[in-house]
ZADOMI-847869 format. One record per residue (C-alpha): x, y, z; chain. Coordinates in Angstrom, 2 decimals, decimal comma. Each point is the difference from the previous one (the first is absolute). Example, Ala and Ser with C-alpha at 12.3 -4.5 7.8 and 13.67 -1.06 7.14 Angstrom:
<atoms>
<x->12,30; y->-4,50; z->7,80; c->A>
<x->1,37; y->3,44; z->-0,66; c->A>
</atoms>
This chain:
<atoms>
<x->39,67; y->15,51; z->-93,82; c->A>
<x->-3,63; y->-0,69; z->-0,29; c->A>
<x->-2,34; y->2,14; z->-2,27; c->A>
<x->-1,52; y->1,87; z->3,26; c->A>
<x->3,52; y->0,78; z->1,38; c->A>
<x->0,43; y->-2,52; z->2,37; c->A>
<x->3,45; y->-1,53; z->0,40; c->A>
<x->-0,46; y->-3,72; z->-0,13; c->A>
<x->3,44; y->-1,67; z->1,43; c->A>
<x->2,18; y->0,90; z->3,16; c->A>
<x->2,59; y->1,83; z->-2,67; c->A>
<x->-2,21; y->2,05; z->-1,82; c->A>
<x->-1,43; y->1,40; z->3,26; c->A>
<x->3,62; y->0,94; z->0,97; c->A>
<x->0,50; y->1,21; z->-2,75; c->A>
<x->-2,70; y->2,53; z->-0,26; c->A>
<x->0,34; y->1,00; z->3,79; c->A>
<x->3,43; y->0,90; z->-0,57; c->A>
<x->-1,21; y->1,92; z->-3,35; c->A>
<x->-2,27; y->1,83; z->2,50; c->A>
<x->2,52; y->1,21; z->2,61; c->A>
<x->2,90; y->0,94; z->-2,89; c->A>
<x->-2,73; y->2,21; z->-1,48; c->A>
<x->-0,94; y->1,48; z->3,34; c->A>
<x->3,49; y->0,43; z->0,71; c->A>
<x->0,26; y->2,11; z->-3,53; c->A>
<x->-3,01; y->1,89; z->0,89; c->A>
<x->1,79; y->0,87; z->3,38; c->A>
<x->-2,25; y->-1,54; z->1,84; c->A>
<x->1,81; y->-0,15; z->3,81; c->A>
<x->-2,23; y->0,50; z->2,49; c->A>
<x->-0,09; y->-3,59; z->1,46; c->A>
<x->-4,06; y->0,44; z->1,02; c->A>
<x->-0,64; y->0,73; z->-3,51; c->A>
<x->2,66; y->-2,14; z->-1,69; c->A>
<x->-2,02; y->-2,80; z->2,20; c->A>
<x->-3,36; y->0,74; z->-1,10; c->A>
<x->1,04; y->0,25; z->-3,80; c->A>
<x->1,86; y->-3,36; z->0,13; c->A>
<x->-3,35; y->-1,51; z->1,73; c->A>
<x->-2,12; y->1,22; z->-2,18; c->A>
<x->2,03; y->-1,14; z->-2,96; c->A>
<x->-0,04; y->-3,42; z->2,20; c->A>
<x->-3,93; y->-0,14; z->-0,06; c->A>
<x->0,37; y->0,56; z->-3,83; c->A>
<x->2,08; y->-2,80; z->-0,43; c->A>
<x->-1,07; y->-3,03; z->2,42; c->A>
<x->-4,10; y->0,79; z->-0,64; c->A>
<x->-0,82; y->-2,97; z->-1,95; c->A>
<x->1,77; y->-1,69; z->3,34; c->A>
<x->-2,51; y->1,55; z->2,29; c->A>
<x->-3,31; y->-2,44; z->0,22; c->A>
<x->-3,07; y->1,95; z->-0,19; c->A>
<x->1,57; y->3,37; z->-0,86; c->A>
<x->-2,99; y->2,14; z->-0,77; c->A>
<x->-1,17; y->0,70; z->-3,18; c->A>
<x->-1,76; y->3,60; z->0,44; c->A>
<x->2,90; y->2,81; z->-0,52; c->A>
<x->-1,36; y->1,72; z->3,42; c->A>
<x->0,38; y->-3,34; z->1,90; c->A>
<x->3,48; y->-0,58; z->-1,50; c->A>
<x->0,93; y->3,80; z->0,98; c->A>
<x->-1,23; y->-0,97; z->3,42; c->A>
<x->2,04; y->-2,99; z->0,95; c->A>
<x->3,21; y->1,77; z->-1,95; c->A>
<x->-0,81; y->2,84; z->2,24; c->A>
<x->0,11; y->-2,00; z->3,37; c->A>
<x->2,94; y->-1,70; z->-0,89; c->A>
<x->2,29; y->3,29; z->-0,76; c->A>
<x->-1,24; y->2,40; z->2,05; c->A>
<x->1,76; y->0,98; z->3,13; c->A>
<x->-2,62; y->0,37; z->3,36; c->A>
<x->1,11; y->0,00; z->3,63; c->A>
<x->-1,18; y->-3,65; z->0,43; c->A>
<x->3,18; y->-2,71; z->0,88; c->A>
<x->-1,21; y->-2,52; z->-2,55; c->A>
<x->1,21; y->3,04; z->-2,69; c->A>
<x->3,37; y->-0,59; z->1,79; c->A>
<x->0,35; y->-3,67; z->-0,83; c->A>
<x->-1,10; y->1,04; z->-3,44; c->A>
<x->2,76; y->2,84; z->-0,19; c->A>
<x->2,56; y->-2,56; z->1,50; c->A>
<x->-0,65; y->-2,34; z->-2,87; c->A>
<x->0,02; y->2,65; z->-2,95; c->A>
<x->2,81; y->1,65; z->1,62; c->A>
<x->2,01; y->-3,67; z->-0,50; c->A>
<x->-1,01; y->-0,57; z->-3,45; c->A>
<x->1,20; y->3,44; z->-1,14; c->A>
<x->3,45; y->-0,49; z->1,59; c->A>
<x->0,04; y->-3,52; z->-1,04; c->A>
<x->-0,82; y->1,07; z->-3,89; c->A>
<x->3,64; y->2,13; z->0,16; c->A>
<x->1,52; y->-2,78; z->1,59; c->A>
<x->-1,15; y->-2,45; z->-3,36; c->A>
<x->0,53; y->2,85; z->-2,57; c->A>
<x->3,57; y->-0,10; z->1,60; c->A>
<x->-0,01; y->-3,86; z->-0,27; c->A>
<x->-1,04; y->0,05; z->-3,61; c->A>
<x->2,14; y->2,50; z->-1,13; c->A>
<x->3,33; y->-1,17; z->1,67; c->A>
<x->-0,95; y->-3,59; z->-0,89; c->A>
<x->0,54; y->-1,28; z->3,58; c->A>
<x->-1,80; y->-3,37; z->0,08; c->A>
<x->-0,06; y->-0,18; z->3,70; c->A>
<x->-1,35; y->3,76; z->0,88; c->A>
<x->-2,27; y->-0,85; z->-2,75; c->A>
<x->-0,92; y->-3,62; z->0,93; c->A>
<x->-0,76; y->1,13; z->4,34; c->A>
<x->-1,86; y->3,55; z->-1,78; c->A>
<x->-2,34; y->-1,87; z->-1,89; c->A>
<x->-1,29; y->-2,52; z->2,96; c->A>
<x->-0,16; y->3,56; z->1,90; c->A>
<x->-1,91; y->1,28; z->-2,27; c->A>
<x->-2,20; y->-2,45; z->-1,13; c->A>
<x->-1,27; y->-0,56; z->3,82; c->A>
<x->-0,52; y->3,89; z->0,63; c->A>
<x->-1,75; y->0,10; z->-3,27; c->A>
<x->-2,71; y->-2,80; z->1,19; c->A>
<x->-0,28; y->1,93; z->3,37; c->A>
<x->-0,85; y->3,21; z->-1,76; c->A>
<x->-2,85; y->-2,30; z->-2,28; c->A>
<x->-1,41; y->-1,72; z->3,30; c->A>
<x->-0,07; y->3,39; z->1,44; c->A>
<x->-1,99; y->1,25; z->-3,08; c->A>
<x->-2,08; y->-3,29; z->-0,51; c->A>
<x->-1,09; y->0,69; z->3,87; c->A>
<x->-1,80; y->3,49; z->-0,54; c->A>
<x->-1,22; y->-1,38; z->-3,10; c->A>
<x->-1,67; y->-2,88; z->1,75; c->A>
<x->-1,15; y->2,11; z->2,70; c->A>
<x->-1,48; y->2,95; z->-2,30; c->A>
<x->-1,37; y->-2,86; z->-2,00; c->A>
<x->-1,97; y->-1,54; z->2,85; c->A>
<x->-0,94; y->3,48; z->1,18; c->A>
<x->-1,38; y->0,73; z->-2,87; c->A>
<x->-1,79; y->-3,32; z->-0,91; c->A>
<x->-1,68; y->-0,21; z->3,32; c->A>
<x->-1,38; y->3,80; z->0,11; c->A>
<x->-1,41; y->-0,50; z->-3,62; c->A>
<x->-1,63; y->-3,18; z->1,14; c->A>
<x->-1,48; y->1,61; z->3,20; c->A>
<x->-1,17; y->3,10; z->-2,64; c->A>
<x->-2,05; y->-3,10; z->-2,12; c->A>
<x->-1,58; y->-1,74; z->3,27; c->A>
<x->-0,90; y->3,49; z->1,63; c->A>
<x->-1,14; y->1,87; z->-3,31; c->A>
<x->-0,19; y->-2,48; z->-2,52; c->A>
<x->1,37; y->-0,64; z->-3,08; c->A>
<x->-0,44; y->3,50; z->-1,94; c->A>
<x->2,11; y->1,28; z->2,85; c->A>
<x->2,97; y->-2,03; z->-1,17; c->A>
<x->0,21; y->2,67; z->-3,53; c->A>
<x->0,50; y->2,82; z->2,58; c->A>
<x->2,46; y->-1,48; z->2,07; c->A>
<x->1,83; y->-1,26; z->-3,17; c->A>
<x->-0,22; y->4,04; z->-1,25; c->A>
<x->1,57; y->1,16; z->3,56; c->A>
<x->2,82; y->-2,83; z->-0,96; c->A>
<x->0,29; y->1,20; z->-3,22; c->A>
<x->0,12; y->3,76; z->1,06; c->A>
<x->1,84; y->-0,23; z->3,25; c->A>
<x->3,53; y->-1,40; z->1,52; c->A>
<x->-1,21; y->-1,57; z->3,55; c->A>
<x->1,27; y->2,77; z->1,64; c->A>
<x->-2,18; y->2,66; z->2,03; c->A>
<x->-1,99; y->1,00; z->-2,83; c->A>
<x->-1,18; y->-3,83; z->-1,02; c->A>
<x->-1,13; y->-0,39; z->3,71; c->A>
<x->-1,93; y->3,74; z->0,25; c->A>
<x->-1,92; y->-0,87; z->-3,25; c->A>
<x->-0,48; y->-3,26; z->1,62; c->A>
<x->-1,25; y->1,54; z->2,91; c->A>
<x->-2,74; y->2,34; z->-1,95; c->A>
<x->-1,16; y->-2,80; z->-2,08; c->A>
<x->-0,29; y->-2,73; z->1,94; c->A>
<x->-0,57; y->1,47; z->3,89; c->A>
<x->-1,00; y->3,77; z->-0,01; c->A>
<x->-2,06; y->-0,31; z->-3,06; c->A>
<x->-2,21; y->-2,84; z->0,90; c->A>
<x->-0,36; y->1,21; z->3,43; c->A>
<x->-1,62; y->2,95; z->-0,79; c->A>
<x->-2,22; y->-1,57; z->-3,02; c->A>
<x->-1,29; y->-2,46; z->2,82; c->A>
<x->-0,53; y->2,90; z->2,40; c->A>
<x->-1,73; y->1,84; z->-2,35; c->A>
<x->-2,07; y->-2,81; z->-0,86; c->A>
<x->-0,28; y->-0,68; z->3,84; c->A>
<x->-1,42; y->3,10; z->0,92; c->A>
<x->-2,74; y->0,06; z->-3,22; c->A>
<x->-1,11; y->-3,16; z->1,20; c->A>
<x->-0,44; y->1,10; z->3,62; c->A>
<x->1,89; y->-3,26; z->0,64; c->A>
<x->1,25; y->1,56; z->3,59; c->A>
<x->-1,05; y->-0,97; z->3,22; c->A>
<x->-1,16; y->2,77; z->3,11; c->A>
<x->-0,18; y->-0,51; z->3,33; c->A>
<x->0,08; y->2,11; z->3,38; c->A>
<x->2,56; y->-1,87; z->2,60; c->A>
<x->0,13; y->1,92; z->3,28; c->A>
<x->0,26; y->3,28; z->-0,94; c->A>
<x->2,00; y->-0,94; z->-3,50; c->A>
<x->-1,79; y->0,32; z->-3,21; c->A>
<x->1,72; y->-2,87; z->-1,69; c->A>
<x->-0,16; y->-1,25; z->-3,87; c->A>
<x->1,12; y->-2,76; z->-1,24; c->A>
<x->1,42; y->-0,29; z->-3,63; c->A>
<x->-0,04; y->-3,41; z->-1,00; c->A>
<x->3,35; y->-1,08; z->-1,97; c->A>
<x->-1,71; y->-2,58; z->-2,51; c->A>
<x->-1,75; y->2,74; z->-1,64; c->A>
<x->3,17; y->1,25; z->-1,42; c->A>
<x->1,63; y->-3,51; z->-0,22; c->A>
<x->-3,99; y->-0,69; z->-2,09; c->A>
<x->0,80; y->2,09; z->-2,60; c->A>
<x->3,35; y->-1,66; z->-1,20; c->A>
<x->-0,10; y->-2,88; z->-2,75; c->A>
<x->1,11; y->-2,59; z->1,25; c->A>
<x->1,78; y->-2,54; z->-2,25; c->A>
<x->-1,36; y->-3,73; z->-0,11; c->A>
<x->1,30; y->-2,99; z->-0,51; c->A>
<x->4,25; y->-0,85; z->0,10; c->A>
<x->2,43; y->1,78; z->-1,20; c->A>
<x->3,28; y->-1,47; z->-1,75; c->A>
<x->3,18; y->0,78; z->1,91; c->A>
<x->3,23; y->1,47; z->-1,49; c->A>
<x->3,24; y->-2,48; z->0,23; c->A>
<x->1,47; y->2,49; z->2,75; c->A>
<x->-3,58; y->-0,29; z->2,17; c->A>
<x->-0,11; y->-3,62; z->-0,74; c->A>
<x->4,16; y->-0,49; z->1,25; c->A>
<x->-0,86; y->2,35; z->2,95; c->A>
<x->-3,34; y->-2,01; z->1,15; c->A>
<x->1,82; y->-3,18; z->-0,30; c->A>
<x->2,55; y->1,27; z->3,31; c->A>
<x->-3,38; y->-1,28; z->1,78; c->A>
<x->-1,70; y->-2,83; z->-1,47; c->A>
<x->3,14; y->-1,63; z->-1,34; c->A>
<x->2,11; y->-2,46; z->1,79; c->A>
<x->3,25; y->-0,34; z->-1,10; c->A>
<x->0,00; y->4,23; z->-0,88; c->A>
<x->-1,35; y->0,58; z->3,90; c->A>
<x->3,83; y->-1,84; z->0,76; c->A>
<x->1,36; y->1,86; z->-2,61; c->A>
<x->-1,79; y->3,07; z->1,48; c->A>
<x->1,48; y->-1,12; z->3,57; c->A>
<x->3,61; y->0,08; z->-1,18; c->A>
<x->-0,34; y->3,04; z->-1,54; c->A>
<x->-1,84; y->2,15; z->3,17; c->A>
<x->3,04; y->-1,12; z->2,02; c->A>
<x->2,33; y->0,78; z->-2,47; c->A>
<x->-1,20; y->3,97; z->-0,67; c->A>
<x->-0,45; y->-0,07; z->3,91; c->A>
<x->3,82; y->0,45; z->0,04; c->A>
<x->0,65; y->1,34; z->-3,49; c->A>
<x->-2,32; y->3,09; z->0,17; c->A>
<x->1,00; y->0,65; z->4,06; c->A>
<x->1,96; y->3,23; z->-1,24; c->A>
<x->-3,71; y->1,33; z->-0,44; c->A>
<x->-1,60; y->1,20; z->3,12; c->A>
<x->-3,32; y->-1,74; z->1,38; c->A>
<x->-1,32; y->3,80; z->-0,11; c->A>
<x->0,51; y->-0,28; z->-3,72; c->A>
<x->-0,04; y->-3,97; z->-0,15; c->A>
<x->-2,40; y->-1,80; z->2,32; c->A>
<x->-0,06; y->-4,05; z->0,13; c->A>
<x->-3,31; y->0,28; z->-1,05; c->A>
<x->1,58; y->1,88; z->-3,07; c->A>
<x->2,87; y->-2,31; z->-0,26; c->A>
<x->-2,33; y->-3,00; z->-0,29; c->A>
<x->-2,49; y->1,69; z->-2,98; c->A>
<x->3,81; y->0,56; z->-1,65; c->A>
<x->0,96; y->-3,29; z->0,00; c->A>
<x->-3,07; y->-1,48; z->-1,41; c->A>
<x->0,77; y->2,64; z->-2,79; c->A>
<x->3,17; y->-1,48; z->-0,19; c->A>
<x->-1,32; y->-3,27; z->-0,40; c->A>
<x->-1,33; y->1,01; z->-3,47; c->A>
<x->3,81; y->-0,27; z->-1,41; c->A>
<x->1,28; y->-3,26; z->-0,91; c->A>
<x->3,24; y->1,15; z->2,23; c->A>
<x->-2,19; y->-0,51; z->2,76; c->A>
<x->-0,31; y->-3,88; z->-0,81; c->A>
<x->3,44; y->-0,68; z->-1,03; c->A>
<x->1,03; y->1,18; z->3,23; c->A>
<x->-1,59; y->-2,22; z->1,57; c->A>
<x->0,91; y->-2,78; z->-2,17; c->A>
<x->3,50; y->0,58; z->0,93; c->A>
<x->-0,76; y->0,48; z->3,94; c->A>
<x->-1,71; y->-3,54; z->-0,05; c->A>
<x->3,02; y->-1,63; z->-2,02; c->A>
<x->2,29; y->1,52; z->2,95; c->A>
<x->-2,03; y->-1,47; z->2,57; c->A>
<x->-0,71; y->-3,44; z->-1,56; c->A>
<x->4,33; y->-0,05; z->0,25; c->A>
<x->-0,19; y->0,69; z->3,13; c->A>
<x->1,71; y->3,55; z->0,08; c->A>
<x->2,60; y->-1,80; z->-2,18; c->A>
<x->0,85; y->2,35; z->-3,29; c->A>
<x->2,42; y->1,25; z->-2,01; c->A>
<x->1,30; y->3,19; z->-0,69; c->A>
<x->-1,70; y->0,91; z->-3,36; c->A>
<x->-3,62; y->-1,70; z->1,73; c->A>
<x->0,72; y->2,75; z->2,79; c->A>
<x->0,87; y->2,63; z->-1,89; c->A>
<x->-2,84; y->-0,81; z->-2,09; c->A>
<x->-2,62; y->-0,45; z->2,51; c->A>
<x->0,91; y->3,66; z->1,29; c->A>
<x->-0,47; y->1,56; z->-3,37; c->A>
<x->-3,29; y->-1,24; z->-0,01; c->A>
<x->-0,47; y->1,81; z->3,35; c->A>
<x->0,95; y->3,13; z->-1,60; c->A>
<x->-2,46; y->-0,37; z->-2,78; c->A>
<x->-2,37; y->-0,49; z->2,51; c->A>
<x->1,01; y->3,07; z->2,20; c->A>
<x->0,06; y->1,89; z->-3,13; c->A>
<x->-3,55; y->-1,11; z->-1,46; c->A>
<x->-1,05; y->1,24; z->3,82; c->A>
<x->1,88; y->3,01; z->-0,57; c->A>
<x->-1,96; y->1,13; z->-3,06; c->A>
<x->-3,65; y->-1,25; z->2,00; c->A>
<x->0,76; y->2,18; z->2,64; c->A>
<x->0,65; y->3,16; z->-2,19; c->A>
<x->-3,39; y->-1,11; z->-2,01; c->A>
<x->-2,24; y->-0,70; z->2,84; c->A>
<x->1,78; y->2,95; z->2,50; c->A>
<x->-0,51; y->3,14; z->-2,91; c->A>
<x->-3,18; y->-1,19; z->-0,81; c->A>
<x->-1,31; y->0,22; z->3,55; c->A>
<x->1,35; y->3,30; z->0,02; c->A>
<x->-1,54; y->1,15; z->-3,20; c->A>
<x->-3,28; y->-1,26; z->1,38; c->A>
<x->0,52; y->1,38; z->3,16; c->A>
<x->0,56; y->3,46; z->-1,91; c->A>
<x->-3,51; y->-0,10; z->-2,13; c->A>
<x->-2,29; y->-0,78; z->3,80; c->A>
<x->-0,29; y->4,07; z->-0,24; c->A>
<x->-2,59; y->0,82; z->1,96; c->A>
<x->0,21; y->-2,53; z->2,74; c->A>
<x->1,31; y->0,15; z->3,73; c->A>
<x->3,71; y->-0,56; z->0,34; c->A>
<x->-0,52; y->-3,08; z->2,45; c->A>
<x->-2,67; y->-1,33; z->-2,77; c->A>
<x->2,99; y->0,39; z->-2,75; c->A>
<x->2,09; y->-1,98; z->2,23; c->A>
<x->-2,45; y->-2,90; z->0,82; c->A>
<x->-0,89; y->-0,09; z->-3,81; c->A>
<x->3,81; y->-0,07; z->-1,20; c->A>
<x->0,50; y->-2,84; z->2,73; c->A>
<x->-2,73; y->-2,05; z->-1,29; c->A>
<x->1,62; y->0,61; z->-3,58; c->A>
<x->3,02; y->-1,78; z->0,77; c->A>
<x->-1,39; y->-3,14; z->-0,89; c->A>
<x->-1,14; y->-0,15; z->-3,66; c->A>
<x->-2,34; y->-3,04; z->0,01; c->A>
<x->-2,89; y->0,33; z->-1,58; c->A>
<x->-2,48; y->-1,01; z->3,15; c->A>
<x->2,31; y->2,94; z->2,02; c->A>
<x->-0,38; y->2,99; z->-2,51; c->A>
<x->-3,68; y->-1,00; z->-0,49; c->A>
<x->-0,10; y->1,01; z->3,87; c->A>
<x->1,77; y->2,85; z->-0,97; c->A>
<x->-2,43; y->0,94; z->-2,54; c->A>
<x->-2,69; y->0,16; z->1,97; c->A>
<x->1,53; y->1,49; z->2,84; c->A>
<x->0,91; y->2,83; z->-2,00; c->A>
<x->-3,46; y->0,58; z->-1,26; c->A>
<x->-1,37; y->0,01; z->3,60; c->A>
<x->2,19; y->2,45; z->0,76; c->A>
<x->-0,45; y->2,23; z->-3,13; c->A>
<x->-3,90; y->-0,04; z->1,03; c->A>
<x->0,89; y->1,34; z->3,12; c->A>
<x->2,34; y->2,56; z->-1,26; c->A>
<x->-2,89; y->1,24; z->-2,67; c->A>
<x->-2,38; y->0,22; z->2,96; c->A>
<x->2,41; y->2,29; z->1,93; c->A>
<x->1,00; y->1,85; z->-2,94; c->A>
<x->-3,88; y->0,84; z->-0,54; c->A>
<x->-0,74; y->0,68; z->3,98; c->A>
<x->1,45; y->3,37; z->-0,30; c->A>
<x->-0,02; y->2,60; z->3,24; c->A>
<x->-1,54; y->-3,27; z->1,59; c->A>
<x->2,53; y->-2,48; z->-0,06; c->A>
<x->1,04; y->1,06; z->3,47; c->A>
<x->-3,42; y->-1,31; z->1,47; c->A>
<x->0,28; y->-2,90; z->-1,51; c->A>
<x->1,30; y->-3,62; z->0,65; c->A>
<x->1,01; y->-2,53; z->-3,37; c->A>
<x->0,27; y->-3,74; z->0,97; c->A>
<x->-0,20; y->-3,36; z->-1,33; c->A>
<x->-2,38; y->-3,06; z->0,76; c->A>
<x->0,09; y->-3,47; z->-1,49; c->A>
<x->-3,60; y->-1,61; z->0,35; c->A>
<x->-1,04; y->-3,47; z->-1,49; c->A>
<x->-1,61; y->0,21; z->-3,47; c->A>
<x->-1,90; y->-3,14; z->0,69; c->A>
<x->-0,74; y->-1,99; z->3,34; c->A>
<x->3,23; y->-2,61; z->0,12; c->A>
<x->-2,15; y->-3,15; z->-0,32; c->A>
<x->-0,73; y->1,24; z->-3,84; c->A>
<x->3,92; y->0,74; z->-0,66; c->A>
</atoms>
């Protein structure tokens, strides 16, 4: 064993699983959804110095463990369920190998085993990736809107909060509601609205640069983490945009037990270029070009090979789609405030976490938190009153 716990060959990892489920089975532990979740979370313990850019922060860490073991009503859960489910039973099948000494049970276990136990990492290494990138590309977005000092208080809400429901509400107050009404404020004292009579409508016009004015902007690049820097490099990359070609079609069919209500191909396609982080991603198709530069010709352990890879893919989507689908959710859950059909059109446009698409988001969200302070503050009159949006040209195009 390594000094921070983690087992560091194929034994000693059996080994301490099986350590896990005897004492669980001497604690009485027999309720197969929380035998499962105790045997994954001792699994997390064990394999985390396998798991590329496992976070550092103890809320982040609590996060992904979180979205791994927890049981929602969402079918990628099942998959994950499926898979625990198998490594439990095939744990008493090995303990039985090892203690009978039957070199055969114990030689087909272990290959078991060892497979199931990279499907449950992939699974974890794909909400890691996809919390990662989350993360990374809100935080940037927090730095270009409000400059760098803003970075300290997102860092806090990290520190402070999983990136569950209360992360995203104290995201919400900080970096929407809060500057919203600041530039409104400021707004008003500067008489920087606009009246006019149309017809017989008295109209004014609040102009949404003077809230976007008072935000600090931050100048000048900023350096990309490794998982924004794999992620951007699904578009400007060659030879990863094949990769990333292999891989759509490939979670096309493995992630088809998830419906297109929860799943669109839009959805399917941000997921694979998440995918496309993992080295998996490439060996797969390392191994898919081999097959077709024989022609189709392979043999069985190529082919049995080459599917295994498929199911590391599958499973690295797996874990995406838990990342990317609860955080919608969770964001989805902090828009208090806002119309139900506004929710929706927001948490559609948050399916995609690319930086140029949640900048959209941003702002979106601010326009509509203006207009939700102004009805908030019309009182008895909001009846009489109609709230709409304009986009006018800041400067004539031939100056653009």
């Amino acid at each position: 064993m390594t000094e921070n716990g983690n087992a560091t060959t194929r034994d000693q990892r059996f080994t301490t699983y099986l350590e896990h489920l005897n004492k669980l089975k001497d604690d009485r532990v027999t309720l197969r959804e929380v035998l499962e979740r105790e045997i994954l979370l001792g699994f997390i313990r064990t394999n985390r110095s396998s798991i590329n850019e496992f976070p550092l922060l103890d809320t982040q860490q609590q996060t992904v463990i979180e979205l791994m073991c927890q049981r929602l009503d969402h079918p990628a859960y099942d998959y994950i369920h499926k898979l625990s489910g198998n490594f439990v039973a095939l744990l008493g099948h090995y303990r039985k190998a090892v203690v009978n000494k039957d070199q055969e049970l114990l030689h087909n276990t272990t290959r078991l085993l060892a497979n199931t136990e990279v499907l449950l990492i992939k699974c974890m290494q794909g909400i890691v990736y996809s919390i990662g990138l989350i993360t990374d590309n809100f935080e940037e977005l927090v730095i270009r809107l409000f400059g760098q000092r803003a970075m300290d208080e997102f860092s806090d809400m990290l520190k402070t909060h999983q990136m569950g429901p209360a992360f995203w509400k104290a995201f919400m107050l900080r970096f929407v509601a809060t500057p919203v009404a600041l530039g409104h404020e400021q707004l008003l004292q500067a008489q920087q609205f606009v009246l006019s009579k149309e017809g017989r409508m008295l109209v004014v016009r609040y102009p949404y640069d003077a809230i976007a004015g008072q935000m600090q902007a931050a100048t000048g690049k900023l350096e990309k983490t490794r998982i924004q820097k794999a992620f951007e490099s699904t578009i400007r990359d060659y030879e990863v945009r094949r990769t990333l070609k292999l891989v759509h079609n490939a979670l096309s069919k493995g992630l088809s037990f998830i419906p297109p209500e929860l799943l669109s191909k839009g959805d399917v396609g941000s997921i694979a270029r998440i995918a496309c982080i993992d080295t998996a991603a490439k060996e797969f198709h390392d191994a898919y070009q081999t097959k077709l530069q024989r022609k189709g010709v392979e043999n069985d352990e190529e082919r049995v090979q080459l599917k295994f890879l498929m199911d590391q893919v599958t499973a690295i989507g797996v874990g995406s789609a838990i990342g990317v689908s609860i955080t919608q959710q969770n964001l989805a859950a902090a828009m208090m405030g806002l119309a139900a059909s506004t929710v929706e059109a927001f948490t559609a446009m948050g399916r995609n976490f690319r930086l140029a698409n949640i900048r959209r988001f941003m702002h979106g969200l601010l326009e509509e938190h203006l207009i939700l302070r102004l009805k908030e503050q019309a009182g008895d009159d909001l009846s009489k009153m109609q709230f709409m949006k304009s986009r006018i040209r800041r400067a004539p195009a031939a100056q653009v």
